[in-house]
Steps between C-alpha positions, in 0.01 A plus 500: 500500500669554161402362181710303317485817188648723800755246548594486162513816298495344152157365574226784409154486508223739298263582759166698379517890541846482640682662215793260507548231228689120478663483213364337192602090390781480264315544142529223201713544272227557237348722690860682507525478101157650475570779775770566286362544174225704615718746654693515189242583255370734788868681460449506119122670492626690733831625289242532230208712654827739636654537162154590329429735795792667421417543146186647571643758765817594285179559213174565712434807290475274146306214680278754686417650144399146370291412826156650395556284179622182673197551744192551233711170219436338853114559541420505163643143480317369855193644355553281192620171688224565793137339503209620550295209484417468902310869443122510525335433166232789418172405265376835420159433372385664139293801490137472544399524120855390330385141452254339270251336731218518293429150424500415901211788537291342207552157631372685845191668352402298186223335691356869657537643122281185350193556719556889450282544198324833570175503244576918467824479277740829486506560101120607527522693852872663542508800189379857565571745372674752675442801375129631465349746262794482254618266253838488235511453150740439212572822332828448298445714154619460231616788265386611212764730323790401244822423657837715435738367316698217651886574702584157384442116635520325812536132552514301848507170577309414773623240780329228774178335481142607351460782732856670532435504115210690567690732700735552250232587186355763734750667581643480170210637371473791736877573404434498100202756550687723748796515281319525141636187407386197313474154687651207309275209623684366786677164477511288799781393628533095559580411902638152612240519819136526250657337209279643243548622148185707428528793365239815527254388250468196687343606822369817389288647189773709319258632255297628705749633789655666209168703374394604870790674538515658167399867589753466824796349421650308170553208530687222184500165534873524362763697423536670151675327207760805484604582860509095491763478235678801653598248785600181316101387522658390910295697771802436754665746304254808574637686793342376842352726811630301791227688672465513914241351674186738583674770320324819548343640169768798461794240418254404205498878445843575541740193440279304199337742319801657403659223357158408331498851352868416294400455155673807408629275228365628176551355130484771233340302168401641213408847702302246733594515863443184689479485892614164622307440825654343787378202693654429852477163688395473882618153641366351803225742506278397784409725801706796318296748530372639854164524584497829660468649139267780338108488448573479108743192501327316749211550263707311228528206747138473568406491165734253417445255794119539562359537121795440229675169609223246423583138502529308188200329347600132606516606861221723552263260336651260700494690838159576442364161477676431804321771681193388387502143615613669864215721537269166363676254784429780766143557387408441873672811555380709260763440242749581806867375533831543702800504292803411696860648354706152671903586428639151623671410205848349551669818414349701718519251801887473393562877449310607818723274711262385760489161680185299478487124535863535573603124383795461300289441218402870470847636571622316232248622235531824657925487412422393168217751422752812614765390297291415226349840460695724690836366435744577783311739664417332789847346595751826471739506770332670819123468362305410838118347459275537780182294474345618807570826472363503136195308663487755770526822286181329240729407245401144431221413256210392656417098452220374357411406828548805700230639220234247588561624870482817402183547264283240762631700792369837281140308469482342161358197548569169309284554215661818396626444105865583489735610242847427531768736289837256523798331339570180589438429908808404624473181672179429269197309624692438869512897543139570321322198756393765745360756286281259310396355808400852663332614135385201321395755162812601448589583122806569271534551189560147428198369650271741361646441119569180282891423410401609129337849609876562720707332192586836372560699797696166712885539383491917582470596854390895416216368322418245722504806755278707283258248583530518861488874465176553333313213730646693761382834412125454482463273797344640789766504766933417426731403764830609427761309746798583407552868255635538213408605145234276426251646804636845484389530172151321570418710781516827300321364182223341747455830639491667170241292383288467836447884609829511695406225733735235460364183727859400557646330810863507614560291786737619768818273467686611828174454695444164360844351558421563856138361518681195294726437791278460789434166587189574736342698235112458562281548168294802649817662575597500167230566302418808743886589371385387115203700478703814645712441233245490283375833559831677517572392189510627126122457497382830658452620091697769312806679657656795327844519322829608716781724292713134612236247415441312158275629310429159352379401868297819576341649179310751689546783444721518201274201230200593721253761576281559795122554417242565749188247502224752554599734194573176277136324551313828448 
């Protein structure tokens, strides 16, 4: 039978798989406009994309040089536009130790450290001696023969606080007797960190420093009337030694005596010759002179630190009462006290650049501290500060917490008498609440003496540091916590005066910011590592001068001699 499709040829049907086709309806005419149109632009992209194919293969070689260019303009600027936002985020945690925690560990063991009140306490158990049989003594002499005459005058002016000034007199001293020279009193130069205007004869007797060192080296308390009117009566005008630090003895030798030595000028009057001496000025002059220098100038610096530079009246009389009423508040003790060296003055907790509380509070202080003493320092272009690496590698002061924590852990107990050595706490009573509360008889200088008795000494920091110094010296055990000066000097004059055994403890910073940082720190564990500490520190006695090492640390054996006990009792 045949379909009517088979009758009629114009009639097709699609049938599935069979590879024929009926033809399609008529299209709209829109749908004819739009056919249109889109084969027309298709026409003119394609004219387009030909013509700049062409252009490329008539000039491959010039676009083939550009490529790499055209290529890395096109990463560079996908690398720019791209995000990175849907990426993992990564919280790398601090380094054990770079973070001040300490507060959290007192807050954890305050209660263990109240009901720890051992009877035995440490400043009547912990010193012995470590060496047996033989004992040092001071044996700087003085001379006895007339000096030669004088290769002319030396003045200096000494920079920094109480105890670079120190420095500086020293080792201007030992520079005036190695060279022949006479020492022009020094004048102290006025810094915008201490703020104070004293001059020599303030802190120290000049009389007297004068007339110990008279057989040594000569020493004026100006410079002559002549040489001054030679130089418009203007010491600014006197040639100046911009002088190295630690510079080794033979530059003295070499490079200043000389010039000292040119006063070949000579007046011919009335068959009279006159020899106009020269004087020479040295400015900065701290730490200018190395220590690794010959027995006979080193002996110039021991007599002037350790016998000649004597504090002035005012102070001594006042540093002694001060003493006094220490050893009578610690009677319990046998006149026994712990003097504690506490640098956590806002300068020092600005320039170290540690993070403590961390509220904005303290960064702003911190900002206006730097710039305020250190102008500019701090913010030049590409200057990086690292808080937890400066906690890490025992840069930051210690807190006057972290001391509390550290003397109970060492086995003073609460009724240990304290003296604290400090400026101003920064942070005031908030910061100095633990300490008090971990050693109730704590003393400074302002407790232990009326506003009249400090009236004199109040508006000058060096003096008020002279104080702190001679309190310091005689007690029975100083903490130093941070270097410096200030205990540098008192742990070489304590030894000096003590046999060589110096009673000092240094605490181990790097240790400590470790310990500080744990917050499952049990109180055995740490006062196991305190009393370690303890006993690997400066207290094992005397320890004997390095060529390196400052003599104003270790006086032995260069201000000090060793004596045997057996042959000095019989």
């Amino acid at each position: 039978m045949i379909s009517q499709a088979e009758r009629d040829p114009s009639i097709q049907i699609r049938l599935p798989g069979s590879g024929r086709s009926s033809p399609s309806p008529p299209p709209s005419p829109s749908l004819l406009r739009s056919k249109s149109t889109s084969q027309a632009n298709q026409t003119f992209v394609q004219r387009i994309s030909w013509i700049v194919l062409s252009v490329i293969l008539r000039r491959r070689r010039r676009i083939l040089l550009f490529a790499p260019v055209i290529y890395i303009s096109c990463m560079l600027f996908h690398m720019r536009t791209a995000s990175f936002d849907a990426g993992p985020t990564i919280h790398r945690r601090p380094a054990p130790g770079s973070v001040y925690r300490s507060p959290q560990v007192y807050a954890k063991l305050r209660a263990v450290i109240d009901a720890d009140n051992a009877t035995a306490d440490a400043i009547s158990t912990i010193w012995k001696r470590s060496y047996k049989g033989v004992e040092w003594k001071p044996c700087v002499n003085k001379s006895n023969g007339v000096l030669p005459e004088s290769n002319g005058f030396i003045f200096i002016e000494a920079n920094g606080g109480l105890n670079q000034q120190r420095t500086s007199i020293c080792n201007a001293v030992a520079v005036a007797g190695y060279l022949n020279a006479t020492l022009v009193i020094p004048n102290f130069h006025y810094h915008s960190i201490w703020k104070d205007p004293s001059k020599f004869g303030d802190i120290y007797d000049e009389e007297y420093f004068i007339s110990t060192l008279a057989n040594d080296v000569r020493v004026v308390d100006s410079v002559p009337e002549y040489l001054m009117e030679r130089f418009d009566y203007n010491l600014t005008n006197v040639y100046n030694f911009r002088v190295k630090a630690w510079a080794p003895t033979s530059y003295y030798r070499d490079s200043v005596l000389p010039k000292l030595l040119e006063e070949k000028t000579q007046v011919l009057e009335v068959f009279v010759v006159f020899s106009w001496h020269r004087v020479i000025r040295i400015s900065p002059f701290a730490n200018r002179l190395s220590f690794d220098a010959p027995r006979a100038i080193q002996k110039f610096r021991c007599l002037a630190n350790n016998v000649a530079l004597r504090f002035a009246k005012p102070i001594l009389t006042q540093g002694e009462t001060l003493v006094k009423k220490m050893k009578k508040l610690s009677a319990n003790n046998t006149g026994k006290y712990v003097s504690v060296h506490l640098r956590f003055e806002e300068d020092m907790v600005a320039f170290s650049c540690c993070v403590f509380d961390g509220g904005n509070q303290e960064k702003q202080d911190m900002i206006a501290a730097r710039e305020r003493g250190w102008k500019g320092k701090f913010t030049k272009p590409g200057r990086v500060i690292r808080p937890g690496a400066n906690r890490l590698n025992g840069k930051c002061p210690l807190t006057p917490l972290e001391v509390g924590l550290i003397l109970r852990g060492m086995g003073f107990n609460k009724s240990t008498y304290i003296y604290l050595a400090s400026g101003p706490i920064y942070g005031g009573n908030r910061t100095m609440a633990p300490l008090l509360e971990m050693f109730p008889n704590l003393q400074t200088k302002e407790m232990l003496a009326s506003e009249e008795e400090l009236a004199p000494f109040k508006s000058f920091s060096s003096r008020m540091a002279a104080l702190d110094y001679t309190v310091c010296l005689h007690s029975e055990v100083f903490v130093t916590t941070q270097g410096g000066n200030f205990p540098h000097f008192l742990m070489g004059h304590r030894r000096y005066l003590f046999g060589g055994h110096s009673k000092t403890i240094r605490p181990d910073k790097r240790k400590l910011a470790v310990l500080f940082d744990n917050p499952k720190l049990s109180w055995r564990s740490f006062k196991h590592q305190m009393l370690n500490m303890r006993s690997h520190s400066d207290s094992k006695g005397f320890e004997l001068k390095r060529s390196s090492d400052s003599i104003y640390i270790f006086p032995c054996p260069d201000c000090m001699c060793r004596r045997n006990k057996t042959t000095a009792t019989t």
